[in-house]
MOPAC internal coordinates of N, CA, C and O (Angstrom, degrees):
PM7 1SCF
backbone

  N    0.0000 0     0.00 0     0.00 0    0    0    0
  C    1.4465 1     0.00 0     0.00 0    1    0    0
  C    1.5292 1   110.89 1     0.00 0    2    1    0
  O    1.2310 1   120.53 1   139.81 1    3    2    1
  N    1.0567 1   116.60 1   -40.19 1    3    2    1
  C    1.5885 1   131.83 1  -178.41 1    5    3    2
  C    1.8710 1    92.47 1   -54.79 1    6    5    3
  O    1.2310 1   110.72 1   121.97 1    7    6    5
  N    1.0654 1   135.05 1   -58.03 1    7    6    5
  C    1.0477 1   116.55 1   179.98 1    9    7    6
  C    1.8693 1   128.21 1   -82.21 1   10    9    7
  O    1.2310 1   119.54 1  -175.05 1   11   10    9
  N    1.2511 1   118.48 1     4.95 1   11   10    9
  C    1.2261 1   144.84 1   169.38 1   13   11   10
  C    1.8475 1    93.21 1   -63.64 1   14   13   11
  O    1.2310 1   133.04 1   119.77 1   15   14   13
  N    1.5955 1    92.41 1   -60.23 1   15   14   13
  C    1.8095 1    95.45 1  -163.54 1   17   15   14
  C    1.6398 1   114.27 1   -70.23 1   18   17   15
  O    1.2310 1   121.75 1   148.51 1   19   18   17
  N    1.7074 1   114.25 1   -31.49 1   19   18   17
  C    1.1043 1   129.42 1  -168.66 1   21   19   18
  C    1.8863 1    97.22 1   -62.77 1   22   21   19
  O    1.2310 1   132.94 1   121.93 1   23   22   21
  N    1.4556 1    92.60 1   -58.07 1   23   22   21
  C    1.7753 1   104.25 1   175.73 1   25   23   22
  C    1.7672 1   115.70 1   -33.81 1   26   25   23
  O    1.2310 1   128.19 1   112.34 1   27   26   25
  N    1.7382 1   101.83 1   -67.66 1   27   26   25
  C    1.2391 1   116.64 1   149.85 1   29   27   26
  C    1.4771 1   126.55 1   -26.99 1   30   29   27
  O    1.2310 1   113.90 1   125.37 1   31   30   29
  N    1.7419 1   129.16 1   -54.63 1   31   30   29
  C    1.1516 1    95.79 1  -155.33 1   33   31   30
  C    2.1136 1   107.46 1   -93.73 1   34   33   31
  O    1.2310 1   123.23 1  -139.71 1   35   34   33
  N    1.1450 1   111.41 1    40.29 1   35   34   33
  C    1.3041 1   127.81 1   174.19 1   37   35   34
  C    1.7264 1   121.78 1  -101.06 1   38   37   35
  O    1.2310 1   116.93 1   -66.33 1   39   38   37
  N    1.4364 1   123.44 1   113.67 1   39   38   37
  C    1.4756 1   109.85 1  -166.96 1   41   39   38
  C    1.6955 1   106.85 1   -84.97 1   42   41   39
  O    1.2310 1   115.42 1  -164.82 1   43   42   41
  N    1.0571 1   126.29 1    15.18 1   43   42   41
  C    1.3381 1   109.33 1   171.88 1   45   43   42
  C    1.4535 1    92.60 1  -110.49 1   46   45   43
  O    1.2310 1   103.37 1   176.76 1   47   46   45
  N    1.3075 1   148.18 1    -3.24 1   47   46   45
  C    1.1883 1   153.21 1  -177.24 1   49   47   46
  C    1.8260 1   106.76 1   -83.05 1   50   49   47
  O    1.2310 1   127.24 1   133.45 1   51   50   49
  N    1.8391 1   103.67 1   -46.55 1   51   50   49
  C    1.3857 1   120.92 1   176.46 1   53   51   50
  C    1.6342 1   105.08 1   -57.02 1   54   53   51
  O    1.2310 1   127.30 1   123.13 1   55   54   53
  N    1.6140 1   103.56 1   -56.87 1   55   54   53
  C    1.6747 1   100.11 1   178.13 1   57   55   54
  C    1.1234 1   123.24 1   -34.05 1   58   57   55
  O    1.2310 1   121.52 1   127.48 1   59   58   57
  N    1.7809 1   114.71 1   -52.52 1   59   58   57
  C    0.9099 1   120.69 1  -158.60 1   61   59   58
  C    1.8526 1   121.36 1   -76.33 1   62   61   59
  O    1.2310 1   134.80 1   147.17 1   63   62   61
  N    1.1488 1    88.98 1   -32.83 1   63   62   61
  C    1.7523 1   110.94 1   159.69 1   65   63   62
  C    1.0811 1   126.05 1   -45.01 1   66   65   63
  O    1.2310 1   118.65 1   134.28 1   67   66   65
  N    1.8263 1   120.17 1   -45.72 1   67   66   65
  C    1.0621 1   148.39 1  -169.73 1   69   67   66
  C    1.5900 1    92.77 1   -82.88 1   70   69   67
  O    1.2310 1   112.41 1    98.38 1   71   70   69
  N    0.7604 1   131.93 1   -81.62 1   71   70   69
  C    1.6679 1   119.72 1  -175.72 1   73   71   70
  C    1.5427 1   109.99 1   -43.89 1   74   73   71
  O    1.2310 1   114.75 1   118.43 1   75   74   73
  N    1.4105 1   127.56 1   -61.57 1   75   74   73
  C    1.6789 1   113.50 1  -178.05 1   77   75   74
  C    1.7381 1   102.57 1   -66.28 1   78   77   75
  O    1.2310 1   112.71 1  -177.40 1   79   78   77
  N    1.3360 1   131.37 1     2.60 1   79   78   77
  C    1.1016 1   119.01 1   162.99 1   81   79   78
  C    2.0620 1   114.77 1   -73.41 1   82   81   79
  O    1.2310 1   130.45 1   159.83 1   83   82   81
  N    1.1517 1    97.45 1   -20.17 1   83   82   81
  C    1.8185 1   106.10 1   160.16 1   85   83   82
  C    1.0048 1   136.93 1   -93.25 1   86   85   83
  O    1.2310 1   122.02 1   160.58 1   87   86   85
  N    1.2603 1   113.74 1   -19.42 1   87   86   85
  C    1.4434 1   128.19 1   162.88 1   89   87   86
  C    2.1481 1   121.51 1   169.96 1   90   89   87
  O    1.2310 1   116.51 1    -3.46 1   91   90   89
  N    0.8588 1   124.23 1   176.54 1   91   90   89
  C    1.3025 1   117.17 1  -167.34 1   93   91   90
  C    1.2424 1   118.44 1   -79.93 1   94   93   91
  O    1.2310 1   105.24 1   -24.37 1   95   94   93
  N    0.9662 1   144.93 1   155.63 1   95   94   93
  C    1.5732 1   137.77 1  -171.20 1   97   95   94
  C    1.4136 1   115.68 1  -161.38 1   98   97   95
  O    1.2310 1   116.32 1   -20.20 1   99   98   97
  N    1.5099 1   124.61 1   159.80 1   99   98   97
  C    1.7255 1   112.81 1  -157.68 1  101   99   98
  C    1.6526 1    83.43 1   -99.54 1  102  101   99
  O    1.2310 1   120.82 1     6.77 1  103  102  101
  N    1.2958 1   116.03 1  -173.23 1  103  102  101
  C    1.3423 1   145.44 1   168.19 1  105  103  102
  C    1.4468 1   113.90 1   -55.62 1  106  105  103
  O    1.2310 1   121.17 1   127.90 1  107  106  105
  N    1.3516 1   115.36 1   -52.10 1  107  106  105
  C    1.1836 1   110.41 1   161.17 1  109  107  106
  C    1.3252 1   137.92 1   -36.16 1  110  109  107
  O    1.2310 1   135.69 1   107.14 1  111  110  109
  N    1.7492 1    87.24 1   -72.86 1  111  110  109
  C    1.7368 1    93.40 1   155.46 1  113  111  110
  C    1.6762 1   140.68 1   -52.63 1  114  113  111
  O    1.2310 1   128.77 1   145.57 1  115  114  113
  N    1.1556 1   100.70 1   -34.43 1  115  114  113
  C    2.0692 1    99.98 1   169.11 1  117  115  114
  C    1.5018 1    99.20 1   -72.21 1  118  117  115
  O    1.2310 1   121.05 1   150.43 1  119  118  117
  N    1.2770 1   115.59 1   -29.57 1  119  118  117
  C    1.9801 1   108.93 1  -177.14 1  121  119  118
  C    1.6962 1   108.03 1   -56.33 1  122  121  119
  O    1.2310 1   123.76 1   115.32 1  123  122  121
  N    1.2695 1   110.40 1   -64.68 1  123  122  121
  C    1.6628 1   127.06 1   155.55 1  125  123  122
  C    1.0617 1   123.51 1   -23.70 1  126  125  123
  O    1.2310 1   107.07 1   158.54 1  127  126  125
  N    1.3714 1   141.68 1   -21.46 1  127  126  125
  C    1.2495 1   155.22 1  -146.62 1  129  127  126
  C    1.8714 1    95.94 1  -129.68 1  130  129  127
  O    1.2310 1   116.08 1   140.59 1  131  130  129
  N    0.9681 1   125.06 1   -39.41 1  131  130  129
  C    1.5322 1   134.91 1   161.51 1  133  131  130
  C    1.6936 1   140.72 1   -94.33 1  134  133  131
  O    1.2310 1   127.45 1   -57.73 1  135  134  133
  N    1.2983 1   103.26 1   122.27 1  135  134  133
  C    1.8347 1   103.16 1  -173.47 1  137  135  134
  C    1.5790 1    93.45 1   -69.10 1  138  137  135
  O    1.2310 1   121.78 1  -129.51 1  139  138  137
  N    1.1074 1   114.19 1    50.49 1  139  138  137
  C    1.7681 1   107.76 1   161.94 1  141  139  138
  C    1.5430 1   108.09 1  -129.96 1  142  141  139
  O    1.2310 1   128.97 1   -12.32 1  143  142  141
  N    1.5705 1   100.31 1   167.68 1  143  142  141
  C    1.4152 1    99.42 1   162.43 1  145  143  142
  C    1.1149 1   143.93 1   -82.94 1  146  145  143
  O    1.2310 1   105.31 1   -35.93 1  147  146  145
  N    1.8896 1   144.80 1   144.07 1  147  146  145
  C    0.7283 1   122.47 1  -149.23 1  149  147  146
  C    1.4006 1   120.90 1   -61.99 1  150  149  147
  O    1.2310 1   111.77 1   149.17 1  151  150  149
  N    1.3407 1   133.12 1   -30.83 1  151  150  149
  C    1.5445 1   148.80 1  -162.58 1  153  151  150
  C    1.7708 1    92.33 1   -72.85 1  154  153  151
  O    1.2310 1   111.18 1   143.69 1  155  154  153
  N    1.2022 1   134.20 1   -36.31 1  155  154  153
  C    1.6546 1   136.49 1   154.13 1  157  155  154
  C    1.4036 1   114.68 1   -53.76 1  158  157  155
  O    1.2310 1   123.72 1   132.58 1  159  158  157
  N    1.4801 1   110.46 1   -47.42 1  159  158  157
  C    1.7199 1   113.57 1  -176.53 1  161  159  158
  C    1.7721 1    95.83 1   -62.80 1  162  161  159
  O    1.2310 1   122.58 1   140.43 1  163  162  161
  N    1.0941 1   112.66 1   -39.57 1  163  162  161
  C    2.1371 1   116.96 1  -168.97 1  165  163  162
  C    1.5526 1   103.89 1   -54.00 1  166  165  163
  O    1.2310 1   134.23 1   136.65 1  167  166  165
  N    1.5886 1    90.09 1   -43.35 1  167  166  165
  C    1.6039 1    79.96 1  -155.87 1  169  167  166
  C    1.5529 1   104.86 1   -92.22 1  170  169  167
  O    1.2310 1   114.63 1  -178.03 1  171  170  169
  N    1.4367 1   127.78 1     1.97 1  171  170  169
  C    1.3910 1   139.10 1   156.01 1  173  171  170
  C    1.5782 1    98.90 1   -50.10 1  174  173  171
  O    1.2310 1   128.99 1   116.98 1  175  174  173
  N    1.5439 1   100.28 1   -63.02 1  175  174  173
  C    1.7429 1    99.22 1  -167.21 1  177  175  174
  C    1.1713 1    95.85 1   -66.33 1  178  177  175
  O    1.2310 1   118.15 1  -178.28 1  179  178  177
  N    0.8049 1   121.13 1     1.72 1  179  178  177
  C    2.4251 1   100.15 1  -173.56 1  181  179  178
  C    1.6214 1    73.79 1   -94.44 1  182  181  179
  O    1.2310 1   116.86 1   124.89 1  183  182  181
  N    1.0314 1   123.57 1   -55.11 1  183  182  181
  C    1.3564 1   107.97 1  -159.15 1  185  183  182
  C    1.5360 1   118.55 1   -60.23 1  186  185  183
  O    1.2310 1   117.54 1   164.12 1  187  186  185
  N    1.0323 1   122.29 1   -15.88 1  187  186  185
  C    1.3805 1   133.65 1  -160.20 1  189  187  186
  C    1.7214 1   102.39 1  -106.46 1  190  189  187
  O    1.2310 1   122.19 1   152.50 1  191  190  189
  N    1.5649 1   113.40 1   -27.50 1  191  190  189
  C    1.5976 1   114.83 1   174.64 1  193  191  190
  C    1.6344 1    89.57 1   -92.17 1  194  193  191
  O    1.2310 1   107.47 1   146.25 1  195  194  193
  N    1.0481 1   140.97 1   -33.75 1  195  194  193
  C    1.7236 1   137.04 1  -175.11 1  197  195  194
  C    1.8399 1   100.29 1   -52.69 1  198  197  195
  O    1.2310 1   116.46 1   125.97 1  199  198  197
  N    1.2458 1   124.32 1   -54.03 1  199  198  197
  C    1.2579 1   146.16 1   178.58 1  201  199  198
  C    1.4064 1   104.51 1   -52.76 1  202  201  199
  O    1.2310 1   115.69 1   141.28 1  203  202  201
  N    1.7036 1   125.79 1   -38.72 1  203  202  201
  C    1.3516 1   136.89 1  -163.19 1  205  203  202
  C    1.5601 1   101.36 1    57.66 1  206  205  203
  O    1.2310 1   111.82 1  -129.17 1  207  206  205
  N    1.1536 1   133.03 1    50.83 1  207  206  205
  C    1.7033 1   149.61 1   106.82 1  209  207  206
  C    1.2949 1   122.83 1   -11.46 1  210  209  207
  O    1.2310 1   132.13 1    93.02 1  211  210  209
  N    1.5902 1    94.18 1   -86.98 1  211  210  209
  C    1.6313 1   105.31 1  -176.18 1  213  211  210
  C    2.4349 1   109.90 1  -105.99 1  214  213  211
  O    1.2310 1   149.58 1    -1.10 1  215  214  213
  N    0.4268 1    60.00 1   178.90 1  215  214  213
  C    2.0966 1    81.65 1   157.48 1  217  215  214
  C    1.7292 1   132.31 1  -175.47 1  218  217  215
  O    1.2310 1   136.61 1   -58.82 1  219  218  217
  N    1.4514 1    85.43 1   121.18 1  219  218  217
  C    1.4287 1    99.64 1  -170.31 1  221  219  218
  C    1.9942 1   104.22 1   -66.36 1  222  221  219
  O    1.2310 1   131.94 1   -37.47 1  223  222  221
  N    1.4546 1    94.56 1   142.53 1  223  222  221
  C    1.9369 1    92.03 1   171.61 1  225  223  222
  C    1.6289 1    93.55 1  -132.95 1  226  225  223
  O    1.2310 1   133.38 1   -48.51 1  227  226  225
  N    1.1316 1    91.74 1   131.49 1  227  226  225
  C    2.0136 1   102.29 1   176.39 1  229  227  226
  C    1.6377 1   109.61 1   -89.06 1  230  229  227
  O    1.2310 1   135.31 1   -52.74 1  231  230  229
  N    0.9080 1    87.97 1   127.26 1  231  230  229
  C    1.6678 1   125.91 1   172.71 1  233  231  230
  C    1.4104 1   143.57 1  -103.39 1  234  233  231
  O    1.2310 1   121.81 1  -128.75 1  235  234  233
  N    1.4462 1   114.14 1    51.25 1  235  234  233
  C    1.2494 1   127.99 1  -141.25 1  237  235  234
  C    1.3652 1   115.22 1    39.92 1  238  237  235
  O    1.2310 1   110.32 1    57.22 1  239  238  237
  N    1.2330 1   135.80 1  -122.78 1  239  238  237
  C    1.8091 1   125.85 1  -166.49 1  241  239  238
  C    1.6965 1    92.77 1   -88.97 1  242  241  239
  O    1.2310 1   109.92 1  -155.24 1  243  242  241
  N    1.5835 1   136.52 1    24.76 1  243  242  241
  C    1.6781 1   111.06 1   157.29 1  245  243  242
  C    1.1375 1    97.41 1  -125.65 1  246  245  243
  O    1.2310 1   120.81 1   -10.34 1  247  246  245
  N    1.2642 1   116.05 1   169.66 1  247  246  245
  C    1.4745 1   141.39 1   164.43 1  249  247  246
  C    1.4852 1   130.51 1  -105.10 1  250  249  247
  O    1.2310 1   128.74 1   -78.04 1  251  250  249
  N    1.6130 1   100.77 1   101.96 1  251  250  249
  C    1.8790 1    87.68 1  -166.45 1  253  251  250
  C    1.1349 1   102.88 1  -102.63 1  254  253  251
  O    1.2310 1   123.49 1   -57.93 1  255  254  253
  N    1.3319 1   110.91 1   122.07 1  255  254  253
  C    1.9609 1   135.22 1   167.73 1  257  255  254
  C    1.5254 1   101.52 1   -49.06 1  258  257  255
  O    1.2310 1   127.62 1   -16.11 1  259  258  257
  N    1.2885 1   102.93 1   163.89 1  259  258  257
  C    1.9322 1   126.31 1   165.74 1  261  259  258
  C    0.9492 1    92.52 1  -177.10 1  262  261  259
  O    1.2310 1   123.17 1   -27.25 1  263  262  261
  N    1.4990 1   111.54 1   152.75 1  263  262  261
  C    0.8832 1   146.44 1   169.19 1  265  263  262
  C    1.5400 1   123.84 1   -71.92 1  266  265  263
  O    1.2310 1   122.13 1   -41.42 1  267  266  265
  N    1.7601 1   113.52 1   138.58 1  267  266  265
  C    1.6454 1    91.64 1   179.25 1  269  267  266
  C    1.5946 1    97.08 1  -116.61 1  270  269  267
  O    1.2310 1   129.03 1   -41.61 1  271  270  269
  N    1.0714 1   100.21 1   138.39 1  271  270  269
  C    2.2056 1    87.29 1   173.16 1  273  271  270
  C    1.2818 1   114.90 1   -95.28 1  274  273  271
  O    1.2310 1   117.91 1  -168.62 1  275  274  273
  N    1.3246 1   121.59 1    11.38 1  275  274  273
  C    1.8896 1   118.90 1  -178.68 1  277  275  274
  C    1.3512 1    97.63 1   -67.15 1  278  277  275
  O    1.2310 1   115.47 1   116.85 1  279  278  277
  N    1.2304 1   126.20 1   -63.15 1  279  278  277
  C    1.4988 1   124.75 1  -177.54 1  281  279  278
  C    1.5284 1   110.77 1   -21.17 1  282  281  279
  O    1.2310 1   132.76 1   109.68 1  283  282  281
  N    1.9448 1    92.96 1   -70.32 1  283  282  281
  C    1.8568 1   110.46 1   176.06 1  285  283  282
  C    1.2881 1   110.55 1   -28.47 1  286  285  283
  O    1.2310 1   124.21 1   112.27 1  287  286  285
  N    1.9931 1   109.52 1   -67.73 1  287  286  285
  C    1.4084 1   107.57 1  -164.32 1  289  287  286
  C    1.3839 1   114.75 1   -51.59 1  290  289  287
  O    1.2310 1   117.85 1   131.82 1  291  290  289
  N    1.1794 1   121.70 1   -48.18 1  291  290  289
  C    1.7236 1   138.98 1  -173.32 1  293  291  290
  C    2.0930 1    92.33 1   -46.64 1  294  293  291
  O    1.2310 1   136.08 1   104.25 1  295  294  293
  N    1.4709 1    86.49 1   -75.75 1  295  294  293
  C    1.5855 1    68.33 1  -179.41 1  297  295  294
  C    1.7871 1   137.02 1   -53.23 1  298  297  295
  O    1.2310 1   130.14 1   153.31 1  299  298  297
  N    1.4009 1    98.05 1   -26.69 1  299  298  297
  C    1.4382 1    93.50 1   164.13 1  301  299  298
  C    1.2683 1   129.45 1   -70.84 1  302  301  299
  O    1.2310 1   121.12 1   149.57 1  303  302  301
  N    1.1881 1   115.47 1   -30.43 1  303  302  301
  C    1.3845 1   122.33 1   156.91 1  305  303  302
  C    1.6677 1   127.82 1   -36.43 1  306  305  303
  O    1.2310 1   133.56 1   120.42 1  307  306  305
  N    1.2636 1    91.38 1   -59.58 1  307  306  305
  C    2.0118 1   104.48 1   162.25 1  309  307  306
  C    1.2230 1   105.80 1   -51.11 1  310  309  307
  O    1.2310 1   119.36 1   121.62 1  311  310  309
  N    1.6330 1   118.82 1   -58.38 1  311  310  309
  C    1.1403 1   104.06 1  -159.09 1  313  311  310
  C    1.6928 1   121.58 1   -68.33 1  314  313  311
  O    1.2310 1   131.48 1   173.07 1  315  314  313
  N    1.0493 1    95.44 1    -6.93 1  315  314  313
  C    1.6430 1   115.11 1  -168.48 1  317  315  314
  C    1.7019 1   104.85 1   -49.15 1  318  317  315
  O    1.2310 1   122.54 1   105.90 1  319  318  317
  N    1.3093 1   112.73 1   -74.10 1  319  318  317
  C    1.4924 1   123.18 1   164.88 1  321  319  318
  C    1.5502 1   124.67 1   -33.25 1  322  321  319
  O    1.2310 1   122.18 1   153.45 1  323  322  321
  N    1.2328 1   113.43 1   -26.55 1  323  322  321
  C    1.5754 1   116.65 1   155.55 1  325  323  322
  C    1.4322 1   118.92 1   -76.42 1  326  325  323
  O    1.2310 1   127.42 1   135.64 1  327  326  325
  N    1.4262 1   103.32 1   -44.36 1  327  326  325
  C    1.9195 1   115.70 1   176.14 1  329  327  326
  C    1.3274 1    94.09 1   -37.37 1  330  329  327
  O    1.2310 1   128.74 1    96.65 1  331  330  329
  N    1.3729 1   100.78 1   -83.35 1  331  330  329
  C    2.0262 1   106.44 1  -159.58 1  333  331  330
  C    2.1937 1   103.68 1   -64.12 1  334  333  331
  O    1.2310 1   128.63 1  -170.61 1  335  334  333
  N    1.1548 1   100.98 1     9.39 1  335  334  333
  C    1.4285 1    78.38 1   176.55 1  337  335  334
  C    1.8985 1    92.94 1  -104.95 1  338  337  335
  O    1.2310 1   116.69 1   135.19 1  339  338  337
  N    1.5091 1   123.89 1   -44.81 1  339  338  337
  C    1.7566 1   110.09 1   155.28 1  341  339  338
  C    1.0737 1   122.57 1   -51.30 1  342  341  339
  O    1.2310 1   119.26 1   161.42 1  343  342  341
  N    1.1957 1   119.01 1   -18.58 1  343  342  341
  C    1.5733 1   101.48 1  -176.55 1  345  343  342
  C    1.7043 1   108.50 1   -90.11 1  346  345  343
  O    1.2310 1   115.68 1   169.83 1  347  346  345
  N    1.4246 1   125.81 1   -10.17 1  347  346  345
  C    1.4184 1   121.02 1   155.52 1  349  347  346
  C    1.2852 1   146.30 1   -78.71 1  350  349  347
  O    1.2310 1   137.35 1   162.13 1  351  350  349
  N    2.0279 1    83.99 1   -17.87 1  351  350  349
  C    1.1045 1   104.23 1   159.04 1  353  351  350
  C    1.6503 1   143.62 1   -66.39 1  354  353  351
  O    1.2310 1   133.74 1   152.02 1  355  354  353
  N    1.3042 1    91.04 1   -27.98 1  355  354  353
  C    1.2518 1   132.28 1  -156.39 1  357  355  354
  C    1.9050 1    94.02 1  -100.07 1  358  357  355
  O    1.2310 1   119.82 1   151.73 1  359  358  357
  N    0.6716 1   117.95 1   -28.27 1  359  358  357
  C    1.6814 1   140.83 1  -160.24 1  361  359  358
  C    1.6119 1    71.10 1  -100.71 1  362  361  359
  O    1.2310 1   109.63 1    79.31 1  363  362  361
  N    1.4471 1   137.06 1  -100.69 1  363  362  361
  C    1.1125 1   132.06 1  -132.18 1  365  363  362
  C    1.7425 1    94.44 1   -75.02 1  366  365  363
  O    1.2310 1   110.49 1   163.57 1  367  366  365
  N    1.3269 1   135.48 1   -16.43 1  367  366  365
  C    1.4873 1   126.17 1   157.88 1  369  367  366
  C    1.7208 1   119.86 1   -51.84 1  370  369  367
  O    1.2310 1   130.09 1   153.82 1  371  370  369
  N    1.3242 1    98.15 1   -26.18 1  371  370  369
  C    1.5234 1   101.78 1   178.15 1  373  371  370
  C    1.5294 1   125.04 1   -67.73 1  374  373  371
  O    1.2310 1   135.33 1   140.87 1  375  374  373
  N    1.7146 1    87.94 1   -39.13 1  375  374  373
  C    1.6324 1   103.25 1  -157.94 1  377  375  374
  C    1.3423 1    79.47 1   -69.06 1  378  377  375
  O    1.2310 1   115.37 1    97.77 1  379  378  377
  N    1.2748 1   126.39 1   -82.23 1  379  378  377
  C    1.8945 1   134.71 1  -170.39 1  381  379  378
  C    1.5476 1    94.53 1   -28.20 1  382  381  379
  O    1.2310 1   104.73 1   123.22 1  383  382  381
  N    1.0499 1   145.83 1   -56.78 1  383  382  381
  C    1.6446 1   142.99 1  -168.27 1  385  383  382
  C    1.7700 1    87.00 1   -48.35 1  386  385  383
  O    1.2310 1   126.33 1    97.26 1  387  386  385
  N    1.0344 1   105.44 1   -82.74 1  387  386  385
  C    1.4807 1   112.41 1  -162.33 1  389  387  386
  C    1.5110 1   127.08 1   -47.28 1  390  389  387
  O    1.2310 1   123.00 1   138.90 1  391  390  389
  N    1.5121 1   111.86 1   -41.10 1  391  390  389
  C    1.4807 1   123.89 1   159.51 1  393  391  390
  C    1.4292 1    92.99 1   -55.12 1  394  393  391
  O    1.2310 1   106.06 1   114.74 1  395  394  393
  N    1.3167 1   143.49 1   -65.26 1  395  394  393
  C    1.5735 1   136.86 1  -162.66 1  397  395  394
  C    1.6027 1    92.80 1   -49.27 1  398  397  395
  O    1.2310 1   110.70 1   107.32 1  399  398  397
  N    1.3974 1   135.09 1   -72.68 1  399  398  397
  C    1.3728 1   136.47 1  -139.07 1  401  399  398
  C    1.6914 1    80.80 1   -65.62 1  402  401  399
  O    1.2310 1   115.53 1   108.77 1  403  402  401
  N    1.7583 1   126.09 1   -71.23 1  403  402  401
  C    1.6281 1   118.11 1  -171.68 1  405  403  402
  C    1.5258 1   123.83 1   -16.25 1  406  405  403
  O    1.2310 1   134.55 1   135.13 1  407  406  405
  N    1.6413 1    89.46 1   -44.87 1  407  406  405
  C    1.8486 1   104.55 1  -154.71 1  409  407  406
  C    1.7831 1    68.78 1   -80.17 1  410  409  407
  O    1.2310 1    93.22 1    76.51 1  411  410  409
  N    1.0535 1   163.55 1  -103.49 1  411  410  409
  C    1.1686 1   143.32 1   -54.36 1  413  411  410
  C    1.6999 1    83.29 1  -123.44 1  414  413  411
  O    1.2310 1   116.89 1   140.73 1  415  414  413
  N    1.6054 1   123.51 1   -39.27 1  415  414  413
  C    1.6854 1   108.63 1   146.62 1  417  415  414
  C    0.9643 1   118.70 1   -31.00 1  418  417  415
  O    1.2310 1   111.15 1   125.11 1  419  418  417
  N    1.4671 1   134.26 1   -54.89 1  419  418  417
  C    1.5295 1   130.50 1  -165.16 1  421  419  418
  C    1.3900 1   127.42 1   -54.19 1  422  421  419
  O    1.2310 1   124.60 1   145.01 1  423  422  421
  N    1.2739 1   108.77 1   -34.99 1  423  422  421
  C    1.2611 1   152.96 1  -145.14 1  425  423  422
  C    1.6663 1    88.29 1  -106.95 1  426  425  423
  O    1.2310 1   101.64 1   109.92 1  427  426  425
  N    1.2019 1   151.09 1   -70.08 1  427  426  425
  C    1.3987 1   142.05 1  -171.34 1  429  427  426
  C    1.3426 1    97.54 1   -83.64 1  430  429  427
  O    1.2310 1   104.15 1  -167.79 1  431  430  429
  N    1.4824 1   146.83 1    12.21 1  431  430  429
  C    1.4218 1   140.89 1   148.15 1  433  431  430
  C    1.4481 1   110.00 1  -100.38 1  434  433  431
  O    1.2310 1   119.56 1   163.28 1  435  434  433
  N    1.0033 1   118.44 1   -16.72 1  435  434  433
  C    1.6379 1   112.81 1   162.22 1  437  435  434
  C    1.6641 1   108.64 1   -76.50 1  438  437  435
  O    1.2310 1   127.57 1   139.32 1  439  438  437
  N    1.3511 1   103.03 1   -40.68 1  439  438  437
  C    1.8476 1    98.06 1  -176.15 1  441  439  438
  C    1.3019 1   113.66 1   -95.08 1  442  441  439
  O    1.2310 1   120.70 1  -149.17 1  443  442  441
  N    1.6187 1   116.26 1    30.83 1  443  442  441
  C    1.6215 1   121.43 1   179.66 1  445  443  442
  C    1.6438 1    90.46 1  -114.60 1  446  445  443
  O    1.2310 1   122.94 1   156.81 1  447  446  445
  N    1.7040 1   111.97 1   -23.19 1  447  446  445
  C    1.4228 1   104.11 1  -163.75 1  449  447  446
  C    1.6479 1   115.39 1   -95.08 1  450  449  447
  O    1.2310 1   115.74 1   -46.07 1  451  450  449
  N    1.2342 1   125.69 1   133.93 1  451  450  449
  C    1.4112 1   142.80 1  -177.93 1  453  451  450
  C    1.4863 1   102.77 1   -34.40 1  454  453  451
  O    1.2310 1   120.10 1   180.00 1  455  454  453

């Protein structure tokens, strides 16, 4: 997983994710997609099939990328146990918001009344 995130935390790596996340595309095409050069775009994808991200399939002289999401799912999975621990957090930030706004109604109808 450690290298799932490392892969991840690169934005020309994300771009590139983000497009075979719509459909598959050769080398050419993810190069096109980046103000870099192609020999930078290669070693993105090595990095991104090293991770097991993407997998290259040869096609007489191209190589068409896809995407794999097991990696993704796995990490979402981890991340899951953080989800539901913000989201109670986040849940119990609400409740306190809202008791604050009630009490603070209460509070300008007591000091409206004679």
């Amino acid at each position: 997983m450690d290298a799932v995130m490392q892969a991840l935390a690169d934005g020309s790596r994300r771009t590139l994710l983000g497009i075979l996340r719509d459909h598959p595309a050769t080398a050419g095409e993810l190069a096109d997609a980046l103000p870099i050069a192609r020999p930078g775009v290669s070693r993105h994808l090595r990095v991104l099939r090293e991770a097991g991200l993407v997998e290259a399939e040869q096609q007489g002289q191209r190589r068409i990328y896809r995407l794999r999401t097991e990696p993704l799912a796995e990490l979402d999975a981890w991340l899951g146990d953080y989800r539901v621990r913000w989201e109670q957090r986040l849940d119990a930030l609400h409740t306190e918001i809202a008791r604050g706004r009630k009490a603070a109604r209460a509070d300008d109808t007591k000091a409206g009344e004679p």
